[in-house]
C-alpha positions as CSV (number, residue, x, y, z in Angstrom):
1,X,10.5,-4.6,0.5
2,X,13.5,-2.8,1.5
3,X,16.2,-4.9,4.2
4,X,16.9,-1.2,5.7
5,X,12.8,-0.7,6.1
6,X,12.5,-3.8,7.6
7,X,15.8,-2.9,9.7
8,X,14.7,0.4,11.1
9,X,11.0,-1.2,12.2
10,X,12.7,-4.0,14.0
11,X,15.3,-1.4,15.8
12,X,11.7,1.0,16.7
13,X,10.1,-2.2,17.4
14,X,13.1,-2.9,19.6
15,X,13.5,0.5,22.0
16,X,9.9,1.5,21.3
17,X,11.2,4.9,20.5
18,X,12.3,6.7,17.1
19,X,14.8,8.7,18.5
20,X,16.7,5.8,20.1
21,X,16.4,3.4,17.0
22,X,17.7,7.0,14.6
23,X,20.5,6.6,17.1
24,X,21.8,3.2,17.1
25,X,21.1,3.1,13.3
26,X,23.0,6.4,13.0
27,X,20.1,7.7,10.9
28,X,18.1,11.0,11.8
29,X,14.8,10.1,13.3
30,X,13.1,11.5,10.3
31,X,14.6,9.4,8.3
32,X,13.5,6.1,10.3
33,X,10.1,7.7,10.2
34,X,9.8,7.6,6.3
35,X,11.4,4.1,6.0
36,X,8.8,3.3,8.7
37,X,6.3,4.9,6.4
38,X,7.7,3.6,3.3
39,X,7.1,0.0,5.1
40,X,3.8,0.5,6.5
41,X,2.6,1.5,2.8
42,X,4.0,-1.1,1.2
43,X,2.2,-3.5,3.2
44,X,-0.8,-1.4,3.3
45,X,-0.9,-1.6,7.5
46,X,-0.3,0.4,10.3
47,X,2.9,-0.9,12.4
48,X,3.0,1.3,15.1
49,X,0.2,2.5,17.6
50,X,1.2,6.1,17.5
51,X,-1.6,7.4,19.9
52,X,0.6,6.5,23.2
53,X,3.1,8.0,24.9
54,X,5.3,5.4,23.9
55,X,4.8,3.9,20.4
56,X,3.5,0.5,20.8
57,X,3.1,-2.6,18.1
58,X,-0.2,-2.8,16.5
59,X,-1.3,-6.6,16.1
60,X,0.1,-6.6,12.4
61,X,3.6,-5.1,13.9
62,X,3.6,-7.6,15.9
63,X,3.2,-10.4,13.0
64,X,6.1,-8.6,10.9
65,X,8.6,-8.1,14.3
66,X,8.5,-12.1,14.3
67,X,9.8,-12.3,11.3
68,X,12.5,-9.6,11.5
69,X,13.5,-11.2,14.8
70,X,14.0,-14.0,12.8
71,X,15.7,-12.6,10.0
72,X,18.0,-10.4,12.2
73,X,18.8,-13.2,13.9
74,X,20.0,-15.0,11.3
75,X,22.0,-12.4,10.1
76,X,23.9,-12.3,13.7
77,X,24.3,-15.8,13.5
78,X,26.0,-15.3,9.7
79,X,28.1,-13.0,11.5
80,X,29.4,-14.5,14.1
81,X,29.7,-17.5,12.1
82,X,32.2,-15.4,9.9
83,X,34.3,-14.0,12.6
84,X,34.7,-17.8,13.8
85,X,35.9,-18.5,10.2
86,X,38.4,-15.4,9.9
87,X,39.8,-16.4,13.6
88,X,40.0,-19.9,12.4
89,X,37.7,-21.1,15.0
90,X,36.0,-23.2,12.8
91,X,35.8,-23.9,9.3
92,X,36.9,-26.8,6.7
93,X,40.3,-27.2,5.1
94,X,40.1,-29.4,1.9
95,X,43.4,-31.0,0.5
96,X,44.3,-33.6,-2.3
97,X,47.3,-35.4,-2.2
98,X,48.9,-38.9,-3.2
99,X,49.7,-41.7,-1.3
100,X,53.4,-40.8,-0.9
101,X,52.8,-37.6,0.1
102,X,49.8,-38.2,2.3
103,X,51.6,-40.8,4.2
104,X,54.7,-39.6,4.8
105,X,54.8,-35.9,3.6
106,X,52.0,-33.8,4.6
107,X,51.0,-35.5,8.7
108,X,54.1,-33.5,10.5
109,X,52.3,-30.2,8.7
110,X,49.0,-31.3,9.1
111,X,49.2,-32.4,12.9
112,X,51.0,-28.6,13.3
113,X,47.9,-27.0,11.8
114,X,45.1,-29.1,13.8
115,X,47.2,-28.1,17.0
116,X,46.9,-24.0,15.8
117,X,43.5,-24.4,14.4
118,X,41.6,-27.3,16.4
119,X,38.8,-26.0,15.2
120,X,39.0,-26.4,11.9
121,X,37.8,-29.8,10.2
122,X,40.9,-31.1,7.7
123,X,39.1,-33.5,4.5
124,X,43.1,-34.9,3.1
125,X,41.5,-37.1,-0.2
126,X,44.2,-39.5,-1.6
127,X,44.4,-40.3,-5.6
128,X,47.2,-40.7,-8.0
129,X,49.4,-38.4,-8.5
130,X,47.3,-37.2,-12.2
131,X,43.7,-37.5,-10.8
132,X,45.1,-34.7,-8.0
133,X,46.3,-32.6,-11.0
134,X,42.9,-32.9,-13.1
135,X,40.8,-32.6,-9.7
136,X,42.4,-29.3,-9.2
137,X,42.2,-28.2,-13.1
138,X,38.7,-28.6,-12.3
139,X,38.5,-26.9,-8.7
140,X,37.5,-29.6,-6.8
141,X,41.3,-29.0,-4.3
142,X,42.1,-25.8,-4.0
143,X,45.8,-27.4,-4.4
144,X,47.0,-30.9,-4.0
145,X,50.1,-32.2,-3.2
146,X,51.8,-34.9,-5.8
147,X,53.7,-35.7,-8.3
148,X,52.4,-35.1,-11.9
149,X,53.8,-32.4,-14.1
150,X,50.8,-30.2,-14.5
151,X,48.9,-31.2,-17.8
152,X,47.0,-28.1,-18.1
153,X,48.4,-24.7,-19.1
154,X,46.4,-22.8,-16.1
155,X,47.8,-25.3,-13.2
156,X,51.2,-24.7,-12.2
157,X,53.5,-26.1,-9.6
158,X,56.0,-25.6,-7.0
159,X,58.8,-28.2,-6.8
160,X,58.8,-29.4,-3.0
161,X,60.6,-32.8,-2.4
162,X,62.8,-35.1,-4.1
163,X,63.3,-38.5,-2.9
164,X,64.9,-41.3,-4.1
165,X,63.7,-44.9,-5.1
166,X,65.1,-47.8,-3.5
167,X,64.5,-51.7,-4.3
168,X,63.7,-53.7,-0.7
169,X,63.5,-57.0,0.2
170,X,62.2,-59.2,2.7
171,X,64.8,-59.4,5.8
172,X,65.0,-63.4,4.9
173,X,65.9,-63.0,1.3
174,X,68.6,-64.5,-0.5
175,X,68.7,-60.6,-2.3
176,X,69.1,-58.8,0.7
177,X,72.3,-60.7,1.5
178,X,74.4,-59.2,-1.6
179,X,76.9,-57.2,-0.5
180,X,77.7,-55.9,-3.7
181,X,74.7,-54.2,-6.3
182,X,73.7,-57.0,-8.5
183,X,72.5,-56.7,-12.2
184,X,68.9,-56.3,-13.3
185,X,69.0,-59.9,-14.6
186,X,69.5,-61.1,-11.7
187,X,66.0,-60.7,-10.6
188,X,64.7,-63.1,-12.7
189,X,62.9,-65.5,-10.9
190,X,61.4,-62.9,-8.4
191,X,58.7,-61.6,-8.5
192,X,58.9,-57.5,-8.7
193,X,55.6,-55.9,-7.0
194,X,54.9,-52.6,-8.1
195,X,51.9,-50.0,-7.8
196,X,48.9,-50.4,-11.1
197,X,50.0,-49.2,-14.4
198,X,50.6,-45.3,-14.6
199,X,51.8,-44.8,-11.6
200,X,55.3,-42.8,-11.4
201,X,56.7,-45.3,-10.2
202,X,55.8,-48.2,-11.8
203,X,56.7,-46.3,-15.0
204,X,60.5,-46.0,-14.0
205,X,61.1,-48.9,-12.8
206,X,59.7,-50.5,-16.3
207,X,61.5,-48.3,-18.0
208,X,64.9,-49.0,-15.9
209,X,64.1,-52.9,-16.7
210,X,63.8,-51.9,-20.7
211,X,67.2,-50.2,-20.2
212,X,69.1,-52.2,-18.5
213,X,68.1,-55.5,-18.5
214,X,67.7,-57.6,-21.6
215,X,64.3,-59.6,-22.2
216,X,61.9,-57.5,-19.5
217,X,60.0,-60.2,-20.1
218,X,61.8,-63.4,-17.7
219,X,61.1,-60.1,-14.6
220,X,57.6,-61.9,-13.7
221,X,55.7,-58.2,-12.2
222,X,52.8,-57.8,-9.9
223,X,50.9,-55.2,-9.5
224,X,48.8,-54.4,-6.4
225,X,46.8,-50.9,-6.1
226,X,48.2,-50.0,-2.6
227,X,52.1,-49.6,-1.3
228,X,51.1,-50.9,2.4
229,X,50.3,-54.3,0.9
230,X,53.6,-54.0,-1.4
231,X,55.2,-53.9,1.4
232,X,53.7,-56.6,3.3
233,X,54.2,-58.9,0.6
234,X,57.7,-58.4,0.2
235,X,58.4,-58.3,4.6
236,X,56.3,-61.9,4.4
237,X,59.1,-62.7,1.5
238,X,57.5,-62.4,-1.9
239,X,59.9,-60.7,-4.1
240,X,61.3,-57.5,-4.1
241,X,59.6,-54.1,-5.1
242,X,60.4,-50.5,-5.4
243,X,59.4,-47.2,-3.1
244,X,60.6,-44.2,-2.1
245,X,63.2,-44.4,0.6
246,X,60.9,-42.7,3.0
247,X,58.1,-44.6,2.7
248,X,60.6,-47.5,3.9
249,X,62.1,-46.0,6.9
250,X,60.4,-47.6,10.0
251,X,60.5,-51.1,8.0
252,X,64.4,-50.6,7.3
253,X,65.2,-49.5,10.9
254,X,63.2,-52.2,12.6
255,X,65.1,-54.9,10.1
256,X,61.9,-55.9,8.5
257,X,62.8,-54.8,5.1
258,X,66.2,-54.9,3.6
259,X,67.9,-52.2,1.0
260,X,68.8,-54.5,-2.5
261,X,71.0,-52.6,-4.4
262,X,71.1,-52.8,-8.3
263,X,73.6,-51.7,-10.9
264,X,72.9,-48.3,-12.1
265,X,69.5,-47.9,-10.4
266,X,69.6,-44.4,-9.5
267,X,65.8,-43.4,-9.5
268,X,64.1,-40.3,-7.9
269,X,60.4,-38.8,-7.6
270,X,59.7,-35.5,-7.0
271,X,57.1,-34.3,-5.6
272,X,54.8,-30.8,-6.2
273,X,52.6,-28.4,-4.6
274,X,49.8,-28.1,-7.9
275,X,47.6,-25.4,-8.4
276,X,45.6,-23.1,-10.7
277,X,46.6,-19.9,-11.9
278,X,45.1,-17.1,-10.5
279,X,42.7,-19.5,-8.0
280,X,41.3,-17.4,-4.8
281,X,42.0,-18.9,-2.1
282,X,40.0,-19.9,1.0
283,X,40.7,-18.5,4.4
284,X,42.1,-22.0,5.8
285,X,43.7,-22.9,2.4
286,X,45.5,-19.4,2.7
287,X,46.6,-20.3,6.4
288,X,47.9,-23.8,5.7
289,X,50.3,-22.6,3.1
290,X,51.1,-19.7,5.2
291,X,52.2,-22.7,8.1
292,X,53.6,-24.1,5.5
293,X,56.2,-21.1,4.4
294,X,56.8,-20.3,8.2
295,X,58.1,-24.4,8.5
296,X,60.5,-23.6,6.0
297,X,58.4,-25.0,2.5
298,X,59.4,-22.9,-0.3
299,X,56.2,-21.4,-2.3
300,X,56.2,-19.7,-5.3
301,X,56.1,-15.6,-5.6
302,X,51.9,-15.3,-6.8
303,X,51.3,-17.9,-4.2
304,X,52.9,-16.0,-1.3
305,X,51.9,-12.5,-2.6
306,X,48.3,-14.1,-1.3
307,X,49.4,-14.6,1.9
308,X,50.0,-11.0,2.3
């Protein structure tokens, strides 16, 4: 059964005339004759009562027309439903990032987007920084937003932020009062909260212990698997831990949380836009980035040849 049979009976079945349905199909009204024909064989009926003045349904026509006005109107509906999606009127955009980066990175771009596109559902899924990397690798994101070095030979990234690592205290502790940095031995006795084992961060500040401090060991860590509750630990005066500075500002300014600072501790995290070679891109994907470029983010060459 041909689609452009079925078409040309629904358009006849439509105006009740050949002529009219050849012209709004911009088809010669012998040609909608024979795919009128070609249909009526097929199904071994006749469609149209011929014998009027004006060609009229038989009772079978009438059985086939509700199911073209059926499928026609689905096919208007797919339509509209794709101009809504290339105007942005509706439509899903799907982004990975880390904790860092969802927190403190992506909202100022992501409350700009929802206020040009309100009609577009954002879905922002938060992992560590290598899950993002993998999930990509495997086309779950589209891109993410973190801080692995891609660990696949199709992903590649685009440096976007670097920020560095600073050691707070609560506002009460002895720590915070040092006016002058203080030696990684020094911290002996309290207790250093850091993110589970893996993360960026947690691996440099081990390895800054290893370095500079002999006897890691007498540093008593304690690992929790969010920052927030790092950081409420240390405010209600449990040790001290590490984050980047901008995960810390409202807690600095408002006094809670007090900058320690250590002998050679000079510590940074960058973070990425990750994604895979040659990807296609969906129409709100393409548009985010696009925001993203005109508020100044730098994105790589194949990335913005897209955009285009």
């Amino acid at each position: 059964m041909n689609i452009d049979h079925l078409k040309s009976f629904h358009r006849v079945a439509l105006t009740g005339n050949f002529s009219q349905a050849a012209r709004d199909l911009f088809l010669t009204q012998p040609a909608v004759s024979m795919q009128v024909q070609s249909l009526e064989h097929s199904l071994g009926v006749a469609l149209f009562d011929r014998s009027r003045r004006k060609v009229c349904l038989t009772s079978e026509g009438k059985v086939l027309f509700e199911y073209t006005q059926k499928i026609f109107g689905i096919v208007e509906q797919i339509q509209e439903e794709f101009l809504r999606l290339s105007a942005l009127d509706t439509g899903r955009l799907v982004l990975g990032a880390s904790a860092i980066m969802s927190a403190y990175y992506l909202p100022t771009y992501l409350v700009a987007f929802h206020q040009r596109y309100p009609g577009v559902t954002i879905d922002l899924a938060v992992h560590n920084s290598h899950v993002i990397a993998e999930k990509v690798y495997k086309n779950e994101f589209e891109i993410g937003f973190c801080g692995s070095s891609p660990s696949h030979p199709s992903l590649r990234s685009q440096f976007l932020h670097r920020e560095p690592l600073i050691v707070v205290a609560g506002s009460k502790s002895e720590l915070s009062k040092n006016k002058t940095p203080i030696k990684a031995k020094e911290l002996a006795g309290y207790p250093f909260i850091l993110r589970e084992q893996g993360t960026r961060v947690t691996n440099k500040v081990r390895d800054w212990f290893r370095t500079n401090a002999k006897g890691t060991e007498q540093v008593p860590f304690m690992t929790v698997d969010n920052m927030e509750v790092a950081k409420q630990l240390v405010i209600n005066g449990m040790g001290v831990t590490a984050l980047p500075r901008y995960a810390a500002t409202l807690e600095l300014s408002s006094g809670l949380l007090r900058q320690v600072h250590l002998e050679n501790f000079d510590l940074h995290v960058d973070y990425s836009l990750v994604y895979l070679e040659g990807q296609r891109l969906s129409r709100t994907t393409e548009r985010f980035l696009a925001l993203l470029f005109e508020l100044g983010v730098p994105l790589p060459d194949d990335i913005l040849s897209r955009l285009k």
